[in-house]
HTML snippet that shows the backbone in 3Dmol.js (N, CA, C, O; Angstrom):
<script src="https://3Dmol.org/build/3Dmol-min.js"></script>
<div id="view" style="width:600px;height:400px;position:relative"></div>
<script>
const pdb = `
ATOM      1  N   UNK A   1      23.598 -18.988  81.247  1.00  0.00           N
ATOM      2  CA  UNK A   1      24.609 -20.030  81.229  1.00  0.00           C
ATOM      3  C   UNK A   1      23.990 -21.400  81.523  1.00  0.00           C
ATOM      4  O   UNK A   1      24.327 -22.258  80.707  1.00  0.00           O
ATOM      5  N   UNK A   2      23.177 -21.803  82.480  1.00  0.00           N
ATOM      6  CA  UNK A   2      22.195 -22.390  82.668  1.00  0.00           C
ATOM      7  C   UNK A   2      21.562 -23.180  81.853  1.00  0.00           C
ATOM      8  O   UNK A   2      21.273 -24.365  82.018  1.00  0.00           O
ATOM      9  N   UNK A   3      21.296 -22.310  80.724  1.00  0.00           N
ATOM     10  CA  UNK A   3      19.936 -22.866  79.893  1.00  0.00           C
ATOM     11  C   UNK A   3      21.208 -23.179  78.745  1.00  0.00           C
ATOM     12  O   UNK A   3      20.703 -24.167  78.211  1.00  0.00           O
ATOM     13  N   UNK A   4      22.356 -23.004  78.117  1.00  0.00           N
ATOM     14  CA  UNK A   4      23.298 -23.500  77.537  1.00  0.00           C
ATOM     15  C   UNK A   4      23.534 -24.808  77.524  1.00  0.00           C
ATOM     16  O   UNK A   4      23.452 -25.615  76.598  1.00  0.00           O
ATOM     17  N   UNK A   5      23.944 -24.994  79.049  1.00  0.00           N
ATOM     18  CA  UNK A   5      24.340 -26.158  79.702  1.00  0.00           C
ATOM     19  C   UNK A   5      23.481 -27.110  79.340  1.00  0.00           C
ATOM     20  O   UNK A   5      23.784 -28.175  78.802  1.00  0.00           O
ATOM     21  N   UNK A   6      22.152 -26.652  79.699  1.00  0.00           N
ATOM     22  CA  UNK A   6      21.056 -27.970  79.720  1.00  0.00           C
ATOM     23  C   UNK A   6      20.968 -28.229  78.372  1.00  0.00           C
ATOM     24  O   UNK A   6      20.828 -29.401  78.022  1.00  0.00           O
ATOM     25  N   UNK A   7      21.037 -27.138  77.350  1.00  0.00           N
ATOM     26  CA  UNK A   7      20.984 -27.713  76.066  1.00  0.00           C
ATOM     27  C   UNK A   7      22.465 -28.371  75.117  1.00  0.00           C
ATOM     28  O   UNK A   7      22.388 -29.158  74.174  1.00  0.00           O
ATOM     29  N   UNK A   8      23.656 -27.822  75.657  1.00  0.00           N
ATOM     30  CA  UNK A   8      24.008 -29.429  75.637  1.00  0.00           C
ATOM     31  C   UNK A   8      24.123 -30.723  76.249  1.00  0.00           C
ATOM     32  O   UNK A   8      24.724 -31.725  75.863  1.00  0.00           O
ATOM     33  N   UNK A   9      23.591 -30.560  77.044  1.00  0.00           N
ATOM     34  CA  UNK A   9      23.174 -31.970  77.976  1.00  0.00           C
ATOM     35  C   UNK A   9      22.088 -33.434  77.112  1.00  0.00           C
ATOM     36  O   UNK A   9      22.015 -34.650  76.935  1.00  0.00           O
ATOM     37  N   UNK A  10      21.216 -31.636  76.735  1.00  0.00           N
ATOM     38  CA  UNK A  10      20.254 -32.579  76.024  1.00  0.00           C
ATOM     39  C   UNK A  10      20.210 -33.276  74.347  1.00  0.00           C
ATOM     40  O   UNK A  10      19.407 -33.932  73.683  1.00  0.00           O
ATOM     41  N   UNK A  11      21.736 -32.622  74.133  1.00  0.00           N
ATOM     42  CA  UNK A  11      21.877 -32.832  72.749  1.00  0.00           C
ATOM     43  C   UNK A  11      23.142 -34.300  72.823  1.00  0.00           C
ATOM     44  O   UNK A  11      23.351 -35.037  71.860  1.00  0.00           O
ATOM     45  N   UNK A  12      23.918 -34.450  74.347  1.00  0.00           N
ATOM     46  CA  UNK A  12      24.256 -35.264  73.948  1.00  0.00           C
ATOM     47  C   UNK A  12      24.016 -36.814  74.548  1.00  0.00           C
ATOM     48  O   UNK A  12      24.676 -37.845  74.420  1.00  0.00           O
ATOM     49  N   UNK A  13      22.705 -36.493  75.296  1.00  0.00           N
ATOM     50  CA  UNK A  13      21.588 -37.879  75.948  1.00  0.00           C
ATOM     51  C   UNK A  13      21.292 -38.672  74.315  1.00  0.00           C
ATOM     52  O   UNK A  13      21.008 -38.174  73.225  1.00  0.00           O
ATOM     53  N   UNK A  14      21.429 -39.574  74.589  1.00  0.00           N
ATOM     54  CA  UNK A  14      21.121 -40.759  73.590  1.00  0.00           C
ATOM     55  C   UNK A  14      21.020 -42.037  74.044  1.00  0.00           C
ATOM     56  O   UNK A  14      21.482 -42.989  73.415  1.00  0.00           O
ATOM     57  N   UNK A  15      20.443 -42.139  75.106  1.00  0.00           N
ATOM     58  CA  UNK A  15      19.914 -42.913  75.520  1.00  0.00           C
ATOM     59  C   UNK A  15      18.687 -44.005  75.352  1.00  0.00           C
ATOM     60  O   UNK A  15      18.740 -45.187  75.691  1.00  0.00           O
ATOM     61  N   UNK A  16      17.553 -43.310  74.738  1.00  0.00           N
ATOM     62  CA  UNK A  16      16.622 -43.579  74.121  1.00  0.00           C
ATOM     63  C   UNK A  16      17.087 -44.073  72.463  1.00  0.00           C
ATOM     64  O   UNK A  16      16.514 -45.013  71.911  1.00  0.00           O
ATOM     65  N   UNK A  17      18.077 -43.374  71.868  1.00  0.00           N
ATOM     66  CA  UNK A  17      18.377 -43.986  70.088  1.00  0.00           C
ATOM     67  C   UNK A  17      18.686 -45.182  69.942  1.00  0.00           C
ATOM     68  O   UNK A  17      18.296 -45.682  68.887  1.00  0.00           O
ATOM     69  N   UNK A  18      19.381 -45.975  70.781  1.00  0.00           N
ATOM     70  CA  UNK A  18      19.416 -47.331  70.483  1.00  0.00           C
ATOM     71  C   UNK A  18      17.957 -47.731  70.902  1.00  0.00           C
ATOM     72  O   UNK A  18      17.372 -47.944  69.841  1.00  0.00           O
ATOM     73  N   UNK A  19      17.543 -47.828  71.406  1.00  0.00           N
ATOM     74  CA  UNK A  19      15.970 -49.003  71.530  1.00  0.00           C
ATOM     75  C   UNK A  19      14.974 -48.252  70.257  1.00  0.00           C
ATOM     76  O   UNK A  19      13.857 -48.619  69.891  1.00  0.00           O
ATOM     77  N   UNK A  20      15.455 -47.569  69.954  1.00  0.00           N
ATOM     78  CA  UNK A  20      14.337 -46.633  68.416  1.00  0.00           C
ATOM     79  C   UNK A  20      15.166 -47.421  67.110  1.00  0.00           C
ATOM     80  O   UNK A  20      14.671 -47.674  66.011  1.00  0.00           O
ATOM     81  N   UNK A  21      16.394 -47.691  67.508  1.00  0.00           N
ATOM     82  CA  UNK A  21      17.042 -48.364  66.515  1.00  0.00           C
ATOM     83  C   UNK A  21      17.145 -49.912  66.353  1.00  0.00           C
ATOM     84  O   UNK A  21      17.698 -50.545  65.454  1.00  0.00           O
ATOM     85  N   UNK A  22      16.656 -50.238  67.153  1.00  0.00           N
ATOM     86  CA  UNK A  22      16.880 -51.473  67.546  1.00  0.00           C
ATOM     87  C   UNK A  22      15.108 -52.130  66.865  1.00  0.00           C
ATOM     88  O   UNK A  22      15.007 -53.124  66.146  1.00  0.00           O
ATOM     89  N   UNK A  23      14.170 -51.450  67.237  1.00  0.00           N
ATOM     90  CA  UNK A  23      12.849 -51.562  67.263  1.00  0.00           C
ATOM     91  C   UNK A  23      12.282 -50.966  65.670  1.00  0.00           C
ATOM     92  O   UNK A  23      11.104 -51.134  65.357  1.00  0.00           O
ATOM     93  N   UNK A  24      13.096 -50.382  64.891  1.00  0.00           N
ATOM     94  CA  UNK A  24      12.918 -50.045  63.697  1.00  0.00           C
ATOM     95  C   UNK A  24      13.665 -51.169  62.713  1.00  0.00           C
ATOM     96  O   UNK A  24      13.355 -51.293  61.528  1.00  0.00           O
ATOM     97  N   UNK A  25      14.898 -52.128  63.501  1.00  0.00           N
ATOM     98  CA  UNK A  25      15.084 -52.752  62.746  1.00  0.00           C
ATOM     99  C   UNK A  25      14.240 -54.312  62.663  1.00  0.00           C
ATOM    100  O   UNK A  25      14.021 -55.148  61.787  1.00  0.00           O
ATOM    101  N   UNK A  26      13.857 -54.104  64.444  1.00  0.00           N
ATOM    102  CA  UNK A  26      12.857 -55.551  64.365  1.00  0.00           C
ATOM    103  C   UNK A  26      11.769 -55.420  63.422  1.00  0.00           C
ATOM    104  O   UNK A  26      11.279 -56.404  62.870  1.00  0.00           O
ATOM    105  N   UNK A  27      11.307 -54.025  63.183  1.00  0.00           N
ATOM    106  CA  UNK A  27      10.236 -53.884  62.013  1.00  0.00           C
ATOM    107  C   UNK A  27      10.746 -54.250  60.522  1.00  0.00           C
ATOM    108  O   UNK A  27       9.898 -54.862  59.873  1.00  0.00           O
ATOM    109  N   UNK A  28      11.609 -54.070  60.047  1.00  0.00           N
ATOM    110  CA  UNK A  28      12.440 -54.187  59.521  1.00  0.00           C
ATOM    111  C   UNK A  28      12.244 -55.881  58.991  1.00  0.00           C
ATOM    112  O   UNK A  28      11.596 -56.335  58.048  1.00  0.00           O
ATOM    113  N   UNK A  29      12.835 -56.356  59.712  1.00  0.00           N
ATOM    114  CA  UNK A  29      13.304 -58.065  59.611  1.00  0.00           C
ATOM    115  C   UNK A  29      11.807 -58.430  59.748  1.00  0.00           C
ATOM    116  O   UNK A  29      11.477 -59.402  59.069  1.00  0.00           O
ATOM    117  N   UNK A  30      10.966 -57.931  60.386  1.00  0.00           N
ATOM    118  CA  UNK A  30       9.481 -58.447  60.216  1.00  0.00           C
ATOM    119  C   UNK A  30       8.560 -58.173  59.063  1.00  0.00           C
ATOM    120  O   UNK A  30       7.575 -58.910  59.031  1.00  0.00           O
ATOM    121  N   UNK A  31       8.650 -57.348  58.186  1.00  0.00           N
ATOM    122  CA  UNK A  31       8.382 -57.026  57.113  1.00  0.00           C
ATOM    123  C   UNK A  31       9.117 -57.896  55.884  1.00  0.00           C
ATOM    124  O   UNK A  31       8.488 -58.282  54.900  1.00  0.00           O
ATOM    125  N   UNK A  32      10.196 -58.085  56.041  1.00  0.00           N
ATOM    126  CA  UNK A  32      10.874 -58.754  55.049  1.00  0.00           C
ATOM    127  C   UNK A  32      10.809 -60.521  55.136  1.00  0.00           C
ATOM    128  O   UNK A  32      11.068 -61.349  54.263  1.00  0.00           O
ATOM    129  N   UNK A  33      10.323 -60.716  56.650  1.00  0.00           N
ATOM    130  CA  UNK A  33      10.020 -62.391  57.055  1.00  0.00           C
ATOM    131  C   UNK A  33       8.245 -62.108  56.100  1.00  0.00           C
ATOM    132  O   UNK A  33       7.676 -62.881  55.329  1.00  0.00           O
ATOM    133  N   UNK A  34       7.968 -61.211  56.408  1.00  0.00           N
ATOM    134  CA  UNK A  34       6.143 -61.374  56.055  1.00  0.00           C
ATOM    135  C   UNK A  34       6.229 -61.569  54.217  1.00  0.00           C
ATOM    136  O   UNK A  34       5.508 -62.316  53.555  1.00  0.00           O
ATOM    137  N   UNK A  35       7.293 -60.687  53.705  1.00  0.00           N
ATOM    138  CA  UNK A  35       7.160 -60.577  52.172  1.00  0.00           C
ATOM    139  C   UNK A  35       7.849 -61.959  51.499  1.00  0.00           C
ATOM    140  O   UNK A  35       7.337 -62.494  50.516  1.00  0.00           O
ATOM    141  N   UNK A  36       9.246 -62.550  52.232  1.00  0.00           N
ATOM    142  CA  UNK A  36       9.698 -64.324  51.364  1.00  0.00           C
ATOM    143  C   UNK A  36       8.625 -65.142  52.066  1.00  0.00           C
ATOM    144  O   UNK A  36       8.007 -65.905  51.323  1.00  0.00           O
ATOM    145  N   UNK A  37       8.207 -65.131  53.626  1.00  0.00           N
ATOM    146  CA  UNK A  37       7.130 -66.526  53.872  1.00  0.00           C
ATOM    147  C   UNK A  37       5.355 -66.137  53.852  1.00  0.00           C
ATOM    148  O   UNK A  37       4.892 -65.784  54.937  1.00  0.00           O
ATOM    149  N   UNK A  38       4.668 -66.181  52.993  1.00  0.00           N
ATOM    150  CA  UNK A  38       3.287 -65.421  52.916  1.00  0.00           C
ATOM    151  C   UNK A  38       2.475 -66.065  54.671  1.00  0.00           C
ATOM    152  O   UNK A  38       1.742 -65.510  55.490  1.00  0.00           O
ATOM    153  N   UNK A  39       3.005 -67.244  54.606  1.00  0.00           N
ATOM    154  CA  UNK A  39       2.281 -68.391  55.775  1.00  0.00           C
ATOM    155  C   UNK A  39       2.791 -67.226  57.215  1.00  0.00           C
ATOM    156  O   UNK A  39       2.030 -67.191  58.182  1.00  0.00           O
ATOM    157  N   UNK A  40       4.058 -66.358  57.232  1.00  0.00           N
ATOM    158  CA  UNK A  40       4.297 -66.222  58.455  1.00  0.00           C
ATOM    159  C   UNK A  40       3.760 -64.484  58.585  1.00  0.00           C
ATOM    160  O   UNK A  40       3.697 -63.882  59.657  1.00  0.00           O
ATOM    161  N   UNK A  41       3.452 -63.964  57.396  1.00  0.00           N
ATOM    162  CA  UNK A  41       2.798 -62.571  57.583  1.00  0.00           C
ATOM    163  C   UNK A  41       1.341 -62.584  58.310  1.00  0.00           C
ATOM    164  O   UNK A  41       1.087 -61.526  58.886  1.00  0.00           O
ATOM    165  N   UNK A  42       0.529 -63.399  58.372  1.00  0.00           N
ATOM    166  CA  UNK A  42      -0.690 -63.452  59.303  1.00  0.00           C
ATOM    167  C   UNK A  42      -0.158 -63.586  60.897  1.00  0.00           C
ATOM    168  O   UNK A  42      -0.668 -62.879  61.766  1.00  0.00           O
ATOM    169  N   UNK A  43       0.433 -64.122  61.068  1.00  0.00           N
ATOM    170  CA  UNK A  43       1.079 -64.043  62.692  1.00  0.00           C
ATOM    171  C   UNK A  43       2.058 -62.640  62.970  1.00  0.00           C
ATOM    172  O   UNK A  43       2.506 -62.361  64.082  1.00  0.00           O
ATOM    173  N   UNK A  44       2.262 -61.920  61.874  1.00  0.00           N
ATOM    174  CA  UNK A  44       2.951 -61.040  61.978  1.00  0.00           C
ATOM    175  C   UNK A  44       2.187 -60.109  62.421  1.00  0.00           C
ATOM    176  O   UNK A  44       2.252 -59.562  63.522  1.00  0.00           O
ATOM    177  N   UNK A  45       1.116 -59.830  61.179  1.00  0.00           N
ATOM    178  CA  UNK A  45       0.168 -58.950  61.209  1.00  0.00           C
ATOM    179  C   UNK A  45      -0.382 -58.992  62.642  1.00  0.00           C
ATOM    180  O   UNK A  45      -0.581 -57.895  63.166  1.00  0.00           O
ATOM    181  N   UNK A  46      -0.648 -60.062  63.332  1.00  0.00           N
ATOM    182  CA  UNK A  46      -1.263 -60.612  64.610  1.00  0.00           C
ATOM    183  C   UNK A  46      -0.673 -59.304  65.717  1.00  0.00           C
ATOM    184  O   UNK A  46      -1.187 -58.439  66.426  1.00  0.00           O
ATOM    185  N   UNK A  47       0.721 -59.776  65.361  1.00  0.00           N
ATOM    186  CA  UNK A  47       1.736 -59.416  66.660  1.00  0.00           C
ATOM    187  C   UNK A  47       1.411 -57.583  66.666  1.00  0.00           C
ATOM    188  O   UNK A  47       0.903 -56.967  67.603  1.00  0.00           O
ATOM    189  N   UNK A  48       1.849 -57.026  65.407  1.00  0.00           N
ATOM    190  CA  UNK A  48       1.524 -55.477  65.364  1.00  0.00           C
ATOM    191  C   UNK A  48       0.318 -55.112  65.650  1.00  0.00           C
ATOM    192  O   UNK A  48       0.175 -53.957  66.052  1.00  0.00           O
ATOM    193  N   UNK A  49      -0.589 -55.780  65.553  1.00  0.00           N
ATOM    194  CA  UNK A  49      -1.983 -55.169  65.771  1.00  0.00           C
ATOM    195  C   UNK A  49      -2.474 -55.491  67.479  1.00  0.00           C
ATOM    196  O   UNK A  49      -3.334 -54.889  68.121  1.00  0.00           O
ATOM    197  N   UNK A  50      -1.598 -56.646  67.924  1.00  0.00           N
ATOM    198  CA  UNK A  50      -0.660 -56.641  69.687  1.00  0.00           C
ATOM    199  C   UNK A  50      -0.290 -55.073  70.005  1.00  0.00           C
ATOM    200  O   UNK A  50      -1.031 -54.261  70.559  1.00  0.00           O
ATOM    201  N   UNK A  51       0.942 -54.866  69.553  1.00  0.00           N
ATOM    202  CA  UNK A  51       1.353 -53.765  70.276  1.00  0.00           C
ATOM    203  C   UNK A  51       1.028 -52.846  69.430  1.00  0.00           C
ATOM    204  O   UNK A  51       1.962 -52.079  69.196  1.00  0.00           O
ATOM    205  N   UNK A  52      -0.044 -52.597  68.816  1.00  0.00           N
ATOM    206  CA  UNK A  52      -0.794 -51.142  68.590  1.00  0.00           C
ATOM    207  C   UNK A  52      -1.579 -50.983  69.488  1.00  0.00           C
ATOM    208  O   UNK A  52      -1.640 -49.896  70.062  1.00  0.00           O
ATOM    209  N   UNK A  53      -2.652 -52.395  69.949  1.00  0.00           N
ATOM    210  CA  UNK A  53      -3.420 -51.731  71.060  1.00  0.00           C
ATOM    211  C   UNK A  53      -3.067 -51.385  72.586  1.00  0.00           C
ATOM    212  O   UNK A  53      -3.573 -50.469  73.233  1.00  0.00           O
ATOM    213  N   UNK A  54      -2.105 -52.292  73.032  1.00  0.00           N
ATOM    214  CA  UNK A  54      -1.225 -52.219  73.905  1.00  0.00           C
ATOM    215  C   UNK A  54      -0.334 -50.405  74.013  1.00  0.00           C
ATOM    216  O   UNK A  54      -0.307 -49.765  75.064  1.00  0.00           O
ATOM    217  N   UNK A  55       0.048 -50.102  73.211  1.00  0.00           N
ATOM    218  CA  UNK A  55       0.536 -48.484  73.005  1.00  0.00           C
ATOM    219  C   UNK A  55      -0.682 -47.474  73.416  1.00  0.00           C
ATOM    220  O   UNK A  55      -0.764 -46.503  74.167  1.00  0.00           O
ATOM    221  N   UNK A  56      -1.652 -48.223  72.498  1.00  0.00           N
ATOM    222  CA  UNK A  56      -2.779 -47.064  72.266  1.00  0.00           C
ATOM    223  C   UNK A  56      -3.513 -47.105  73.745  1.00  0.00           C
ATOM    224  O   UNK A  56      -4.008 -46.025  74.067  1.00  0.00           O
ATOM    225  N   UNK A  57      -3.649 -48.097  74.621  1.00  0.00           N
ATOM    226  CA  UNK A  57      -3.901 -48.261  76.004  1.00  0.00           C
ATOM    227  C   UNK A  57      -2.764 -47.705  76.822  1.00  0.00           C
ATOM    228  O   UNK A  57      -2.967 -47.248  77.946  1.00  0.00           O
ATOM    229  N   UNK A  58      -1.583 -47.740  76.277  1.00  0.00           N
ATOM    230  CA  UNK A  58      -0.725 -47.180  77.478  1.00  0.00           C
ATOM    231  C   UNK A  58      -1.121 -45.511  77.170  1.00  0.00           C
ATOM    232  O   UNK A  58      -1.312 -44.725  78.098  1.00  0.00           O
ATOM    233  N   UNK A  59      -1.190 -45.207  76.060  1.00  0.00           N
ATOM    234  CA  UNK A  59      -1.287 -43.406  75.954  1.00  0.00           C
ATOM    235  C   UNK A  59      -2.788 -43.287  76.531  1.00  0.00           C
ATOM    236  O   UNK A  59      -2.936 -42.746  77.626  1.00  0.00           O
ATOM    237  N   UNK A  60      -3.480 -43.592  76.094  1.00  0.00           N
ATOM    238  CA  UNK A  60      -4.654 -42.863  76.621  1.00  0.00           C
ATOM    239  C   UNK A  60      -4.573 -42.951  78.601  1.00  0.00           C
ATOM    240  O   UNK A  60      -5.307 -42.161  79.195  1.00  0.00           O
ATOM    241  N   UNK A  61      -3.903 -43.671  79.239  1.00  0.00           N
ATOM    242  CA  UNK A  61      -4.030 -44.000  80.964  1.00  0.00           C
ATOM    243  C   UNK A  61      -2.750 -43.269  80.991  1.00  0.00           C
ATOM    244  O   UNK A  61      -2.418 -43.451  82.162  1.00  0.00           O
ATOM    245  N   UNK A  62      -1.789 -42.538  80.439  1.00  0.00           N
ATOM    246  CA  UNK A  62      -0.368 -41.532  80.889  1.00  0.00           C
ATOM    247  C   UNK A  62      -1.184 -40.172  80.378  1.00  0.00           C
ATOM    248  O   UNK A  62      -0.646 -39.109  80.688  1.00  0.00           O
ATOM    249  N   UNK A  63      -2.178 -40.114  79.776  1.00  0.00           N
ATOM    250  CA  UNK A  63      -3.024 -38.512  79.589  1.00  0.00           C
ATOM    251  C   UNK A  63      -3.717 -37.776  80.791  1.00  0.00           C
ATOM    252  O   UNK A  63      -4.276 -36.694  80.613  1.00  0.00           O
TER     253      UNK A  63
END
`;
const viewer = $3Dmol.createViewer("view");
viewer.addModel(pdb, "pdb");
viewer.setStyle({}, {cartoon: {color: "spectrum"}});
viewer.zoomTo();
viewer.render();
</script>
């Protein structure tokens, strides 16, 4: 009964889907600013290649 419970608990946490949604659409609007202004896709490119290494430093120090 237990292990029921927890699995609907865990089916109806959604807590985390808005900031996945939110962060897929800033990709989103940043892709489509990079493709009408060519001048603003180099600062774009800048920013993602920001928080790739920034991610890739947070995973390897939570291992």
């Amino acid at each position: 009964m237990k292990n029921y419970l927890l699995k609907l608990k865990v089916m109806k946490d959604t807590k985390g889907q808005d900031l996945i949604e939110y962060a897929l659409m800033a990709g989103f609007v940043a892709v489509a600013a990079g493709a009408i202004m060519p001048g603003v896709a180099t600062s774009i490119s800048t920013i993602f290649s920001k928080i790739g290494s920034v991610m890739t430093t947070a995973a390897s120090q939570g291992s």
